[in-house]
C-alpha positions as CSV (number, residue, x, y, z in Angstrom):
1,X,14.0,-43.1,-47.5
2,X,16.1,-41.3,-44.8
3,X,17.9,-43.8,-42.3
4,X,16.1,-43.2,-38.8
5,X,19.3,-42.9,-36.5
6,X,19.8,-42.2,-32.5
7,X,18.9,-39.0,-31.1
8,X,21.8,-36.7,-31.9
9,X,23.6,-36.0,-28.4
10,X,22.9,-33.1,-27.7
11,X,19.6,-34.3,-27.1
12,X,21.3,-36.7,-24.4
13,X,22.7,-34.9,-21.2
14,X,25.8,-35.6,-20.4
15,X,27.1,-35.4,-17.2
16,X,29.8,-32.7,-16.3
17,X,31.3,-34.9,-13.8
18,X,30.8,-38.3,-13.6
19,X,30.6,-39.3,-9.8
20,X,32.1,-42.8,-8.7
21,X,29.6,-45.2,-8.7
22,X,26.4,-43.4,-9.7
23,X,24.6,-45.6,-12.6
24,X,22.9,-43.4,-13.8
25,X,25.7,-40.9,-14.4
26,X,27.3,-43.9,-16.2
27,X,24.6,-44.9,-18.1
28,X,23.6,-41.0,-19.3
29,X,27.6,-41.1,-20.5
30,X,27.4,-44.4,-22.5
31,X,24.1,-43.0,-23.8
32,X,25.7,-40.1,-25.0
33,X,29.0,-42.0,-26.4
34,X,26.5,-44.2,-28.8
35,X,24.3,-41.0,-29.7
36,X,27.7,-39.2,-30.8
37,X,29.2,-42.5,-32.5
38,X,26.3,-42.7,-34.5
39,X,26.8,-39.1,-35.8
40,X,30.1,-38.9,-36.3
41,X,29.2,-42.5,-38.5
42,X,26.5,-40.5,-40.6
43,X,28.9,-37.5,-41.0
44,X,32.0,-40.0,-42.3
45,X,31.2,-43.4,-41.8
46,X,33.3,-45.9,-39.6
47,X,36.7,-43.8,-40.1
48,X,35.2,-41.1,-37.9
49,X,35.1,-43.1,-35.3
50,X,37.8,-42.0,-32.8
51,X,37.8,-42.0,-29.4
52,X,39.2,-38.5,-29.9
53,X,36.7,-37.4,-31.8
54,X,34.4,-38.9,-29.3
55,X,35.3,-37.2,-26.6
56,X,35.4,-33.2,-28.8
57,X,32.0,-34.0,-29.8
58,X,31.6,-34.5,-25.7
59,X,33.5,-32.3,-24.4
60,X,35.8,-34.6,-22.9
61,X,38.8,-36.1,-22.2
62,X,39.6,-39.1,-24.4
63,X,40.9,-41.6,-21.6
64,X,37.8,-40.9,-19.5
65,X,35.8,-42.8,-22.1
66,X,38.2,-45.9,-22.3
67,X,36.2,-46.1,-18.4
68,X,33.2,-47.4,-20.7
69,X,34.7,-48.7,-24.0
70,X,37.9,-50.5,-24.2
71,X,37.9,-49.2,-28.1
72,X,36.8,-48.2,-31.3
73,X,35.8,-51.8,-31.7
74,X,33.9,-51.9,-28.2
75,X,32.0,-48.4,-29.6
76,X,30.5,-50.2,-32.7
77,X,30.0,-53.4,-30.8
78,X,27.7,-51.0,-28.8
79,X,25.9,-49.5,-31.5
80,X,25.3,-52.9,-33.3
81,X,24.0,-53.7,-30.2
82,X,21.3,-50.4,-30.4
83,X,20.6,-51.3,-34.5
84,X,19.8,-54.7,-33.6
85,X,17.7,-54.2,-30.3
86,X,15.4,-51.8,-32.6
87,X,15.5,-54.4,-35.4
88,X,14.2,-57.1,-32.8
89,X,11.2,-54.8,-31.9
90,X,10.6,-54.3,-35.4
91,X,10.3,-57.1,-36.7
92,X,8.7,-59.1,-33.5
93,X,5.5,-56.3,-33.6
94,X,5.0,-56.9,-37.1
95,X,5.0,-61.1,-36.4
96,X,2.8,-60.8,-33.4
97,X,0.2,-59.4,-35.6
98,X,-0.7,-62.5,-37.4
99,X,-1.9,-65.7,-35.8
100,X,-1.1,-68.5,-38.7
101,X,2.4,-69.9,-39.3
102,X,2.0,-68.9,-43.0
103,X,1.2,-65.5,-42.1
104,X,3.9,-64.5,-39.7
105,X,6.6,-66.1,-42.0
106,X,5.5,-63.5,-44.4
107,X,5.6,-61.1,-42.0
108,X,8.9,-62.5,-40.5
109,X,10.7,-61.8,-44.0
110,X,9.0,-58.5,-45.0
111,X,9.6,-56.7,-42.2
112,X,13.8,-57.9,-41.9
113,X,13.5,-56.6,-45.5
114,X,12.1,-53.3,-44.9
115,X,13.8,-53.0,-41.5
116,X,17.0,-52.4,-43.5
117,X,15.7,-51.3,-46.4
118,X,14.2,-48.2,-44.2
119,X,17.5,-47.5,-43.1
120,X,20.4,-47.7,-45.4
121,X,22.9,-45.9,-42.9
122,X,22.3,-49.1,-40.4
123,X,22.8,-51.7,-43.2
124,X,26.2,-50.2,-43.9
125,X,26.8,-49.8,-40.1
126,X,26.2,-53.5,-39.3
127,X,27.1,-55.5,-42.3
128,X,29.8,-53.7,-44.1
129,X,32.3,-52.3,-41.4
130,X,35.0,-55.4,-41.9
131,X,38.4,-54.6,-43.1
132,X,40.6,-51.3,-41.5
133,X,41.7,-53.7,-38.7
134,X,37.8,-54.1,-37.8
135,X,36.9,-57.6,-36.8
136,X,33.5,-59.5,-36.5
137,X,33.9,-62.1,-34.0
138,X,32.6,-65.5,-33.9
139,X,30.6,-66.2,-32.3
140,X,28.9,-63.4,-32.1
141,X,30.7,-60.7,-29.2
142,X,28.6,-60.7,-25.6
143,X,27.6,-56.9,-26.8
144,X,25.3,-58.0,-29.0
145,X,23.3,-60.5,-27.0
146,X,20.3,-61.0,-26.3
147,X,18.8,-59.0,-28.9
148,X,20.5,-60.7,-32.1
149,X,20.2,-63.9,-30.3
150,X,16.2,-63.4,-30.0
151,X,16.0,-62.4,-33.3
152,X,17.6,-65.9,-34.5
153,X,15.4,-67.3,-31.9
154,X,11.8,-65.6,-33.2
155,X,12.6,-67.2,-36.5
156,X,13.5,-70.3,-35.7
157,X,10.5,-70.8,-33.5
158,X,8.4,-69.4,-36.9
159,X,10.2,-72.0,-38.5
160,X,8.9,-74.7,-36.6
161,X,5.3,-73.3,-36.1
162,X,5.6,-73.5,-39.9
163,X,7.0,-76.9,-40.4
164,X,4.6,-78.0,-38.0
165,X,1.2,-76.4,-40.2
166,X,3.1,-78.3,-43.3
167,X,3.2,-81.9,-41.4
168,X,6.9,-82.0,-42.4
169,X,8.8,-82.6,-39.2
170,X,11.8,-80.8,-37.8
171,X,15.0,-82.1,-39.1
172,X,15.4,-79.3,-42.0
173,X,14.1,-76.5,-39.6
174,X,17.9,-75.8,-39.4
175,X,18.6,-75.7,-43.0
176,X,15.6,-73.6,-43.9
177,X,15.6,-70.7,-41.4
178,X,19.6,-70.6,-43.1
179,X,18.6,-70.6,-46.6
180,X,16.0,-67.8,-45.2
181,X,19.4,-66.1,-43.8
182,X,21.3,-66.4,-47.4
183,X,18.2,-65.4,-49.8
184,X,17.4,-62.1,-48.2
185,X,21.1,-61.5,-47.3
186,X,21.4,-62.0,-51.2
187,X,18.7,-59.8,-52.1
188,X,19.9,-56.4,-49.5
189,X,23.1,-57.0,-51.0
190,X,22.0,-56.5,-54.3
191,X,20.0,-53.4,-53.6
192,X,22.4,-51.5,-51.5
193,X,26.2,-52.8,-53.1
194,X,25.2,-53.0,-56.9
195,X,23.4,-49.9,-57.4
196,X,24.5,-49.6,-60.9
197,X,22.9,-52.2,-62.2
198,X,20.3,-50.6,-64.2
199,X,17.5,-52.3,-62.5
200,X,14.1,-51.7,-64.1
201,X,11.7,-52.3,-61.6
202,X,13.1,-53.1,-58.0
203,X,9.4,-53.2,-56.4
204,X,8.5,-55.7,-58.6
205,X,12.0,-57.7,-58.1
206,X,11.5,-57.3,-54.7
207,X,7.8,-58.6,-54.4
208,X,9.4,-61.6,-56.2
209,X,12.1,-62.1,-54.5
210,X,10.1,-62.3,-51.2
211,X,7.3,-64.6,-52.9
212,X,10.8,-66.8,-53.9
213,X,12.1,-66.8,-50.6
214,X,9.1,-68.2,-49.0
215,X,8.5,-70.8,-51.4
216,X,12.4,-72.3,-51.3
217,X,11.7,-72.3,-47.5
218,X,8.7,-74.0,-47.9
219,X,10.6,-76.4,-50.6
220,X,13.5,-77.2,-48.3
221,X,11.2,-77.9,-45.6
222,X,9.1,-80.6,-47.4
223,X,11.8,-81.6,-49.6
224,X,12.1,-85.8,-49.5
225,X,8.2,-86.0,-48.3
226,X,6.2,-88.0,-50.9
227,X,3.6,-85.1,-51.0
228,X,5.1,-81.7,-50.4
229,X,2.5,-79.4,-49.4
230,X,1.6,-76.1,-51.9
231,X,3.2,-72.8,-50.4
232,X,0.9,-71.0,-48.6
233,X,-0.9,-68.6,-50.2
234,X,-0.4,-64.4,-49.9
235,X,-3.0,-63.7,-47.3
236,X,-5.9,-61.4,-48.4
């Protein structure tokens, strides 16, 4: 499936003169920067990324855009910020459509799955952009917040709500929303950096995978109970 990417920035007008102190000259600019980051990123990936080439593609001057972002690294801060702002609405709508703990875990893990899975070009963006003097910090950089923050926060309050149905208690809510993390971590790793694997049926790995991930949360939250509660069932 075709990644779904920013509008391209042509489609964003950019000022021909930014005047001192008008917002929303600044924030059509910035807009423009992350529309024409994200194409140069689709055209060659990360390496395409200049502030030079940033400014061309605007018509620009390079040093007026250090104004806005201190660097390459404050550009793809930015657009992490974008990918994971959409990924939060995404995956929020699809929880918010279900009213039982059981079902909006599902939902909680399906649509993170297919979130990325949907777009390919974000996945790459986001989680494989280390190395070439790039660097992740920790914890995660101001740019990103609130959006990946929420997102943490939405599962961890499914989590509970799910703990909570099983009678289980809190104290492995922790542990479970970060096996949650690892499994379908493991799994998008699999399907986007091991793509010669002759895999022979992905849609049916992945309908296992998910059913696997739900049950091991499930497991870790009612491990050490005398009577651990079934996994919920796939709703109808």
């Amino acid at each position: 499936m075709e990644p779904t990417l920013p509008p391209s920035p042509g489609a964003t007008p950019v000022p021909s003169r930014v005047r001192r102190g008008n917002r929303d000259d600044h924030r059509r600019l910035q807009a423009a920067v992350v529309s024409a980051a994200f194409e140069l990123f689709q055209q060659g990936g990360t390496e395409a990324i200049t502030m030079q080439a940033l400014a061309s593609s605007l018509g620009r001057s390079a040093m007026s855009l250090y104004r806005y972002f201190e660097n390459k690294q404050a550009v793809l801060q930015e657009l992490w910020r974008v990918v994971y702002a959409e990924l939060l609405l995404e995956v929020r709508s699809r929880v918010e459509r279900h009213s039982t703990p059981a079902q909006r875990h599902r939902a909680l893990v399906e649509s993170f799955l297919a979130f990325w899975e949907s777009r390919p070009d974000y996945y790459q963006l986001v989680y494989r952009t280390s190395g070439n003097g790039l660097r992740i910090e920790r914890p995660m950089p101001e740019a990103l917040m609130p959006s990946y923050g929420d997102v943490i926060t939405l599962a961890a309050t499914i989590t509970r709500e799910l703990a909570d149905e099983l009678g289980t208690g809190h104290e492995r809510i922790t542990l479970a929303a970060e096996l949650r993390v690892a499994f379908m971590m493991g799994y998008l790793q699999a399907r986007f950096a091991n793509p010669r694997y002759p895999w022979q049926d992905f849609e049916a790995l992945r309908e296992l995978c998910i059913e696997s991930i739900l049950a091991s949360v499930v497991q870790c939250l009612t491990d050490g109970h005398a009577e651990a509660p079934s996994p919920p069932s796939r709703p109808a």
